[in-house]
N, C-alpha and C positions, 0 to 999 in steps of 0.2 A: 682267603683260602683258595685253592688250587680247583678248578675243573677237575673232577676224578674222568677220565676217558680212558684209561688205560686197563677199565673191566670190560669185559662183555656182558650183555646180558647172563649169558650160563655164569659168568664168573661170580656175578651177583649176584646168581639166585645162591650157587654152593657158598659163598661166604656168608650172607644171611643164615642160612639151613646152619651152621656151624657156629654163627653165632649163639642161633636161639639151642641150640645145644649145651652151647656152653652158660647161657640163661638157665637153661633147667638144672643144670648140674649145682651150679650156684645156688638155686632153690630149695635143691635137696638137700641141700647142707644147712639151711638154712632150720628149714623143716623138722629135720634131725637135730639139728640144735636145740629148740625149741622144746621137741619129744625130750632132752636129754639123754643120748645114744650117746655111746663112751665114746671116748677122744679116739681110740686108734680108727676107728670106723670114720671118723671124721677126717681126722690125719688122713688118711688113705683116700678120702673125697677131695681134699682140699688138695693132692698132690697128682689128682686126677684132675680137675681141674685147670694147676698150673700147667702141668702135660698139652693138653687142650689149647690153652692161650697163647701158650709158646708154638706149638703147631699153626695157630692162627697169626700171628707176627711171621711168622719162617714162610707163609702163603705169600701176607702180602706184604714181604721183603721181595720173595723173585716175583712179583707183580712189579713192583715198582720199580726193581734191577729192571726186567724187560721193557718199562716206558722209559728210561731212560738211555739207555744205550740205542730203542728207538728215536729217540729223540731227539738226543745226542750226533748220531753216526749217521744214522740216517737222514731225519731232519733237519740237520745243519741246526740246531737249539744253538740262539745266537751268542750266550754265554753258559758252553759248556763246563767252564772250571766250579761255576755256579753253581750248578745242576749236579756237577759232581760231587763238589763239596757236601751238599745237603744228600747225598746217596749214601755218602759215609760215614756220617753222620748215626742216619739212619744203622748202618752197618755195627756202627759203634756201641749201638741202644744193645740192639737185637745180641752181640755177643756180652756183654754185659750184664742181661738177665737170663741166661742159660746154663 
């Protein structure tokens, strides 16, 4: 697996903080289930949720766009078609589940 270097710190801390958000949300639903809370109220969490995750993919897609094209263009990254391929790849996912 890959060195992640293309967070910063800040960028780490907001992605964590968004994660465990989307941890808690997960929980409540969970929680709710459990209680047996009627399905639209769940519907509605689970679709908050998806909201959520998808936001978190769409983060760190242009994180990764941006290590790339640094990497890439700037870096001289010795095989870019590489590097590209697995970008689009990437690209491919993220429009896919949207």
């Amino acid at each position: 697996m890959n060195s992640v270097v293309y967070l910063t710190e800040e960028e780490k801390r907001r992605l964590v903080a968004r994660v465990r958000r989307l941890k808690g949300q997960v929980e409540a639903i969970e929680r709710r289930l459990e209680a047996g809370e009627c399905a639209d109220q769940l519907i509605q969490l689970a679709l908050a949720v998806r909201g959520a995750a998808g936001q978190l993919a769409a983060e760190l897609a242009a994180l990764h766009l941006n290590d790339c094209v640094q990497t890439c263009m700037v870096d001289r990254e010795p095989d870019p078609e590489a590097r590209i391929r697995r970008l689009v790849e990437v690209i491919k996912k993220l429009a896919k589940n949207t």
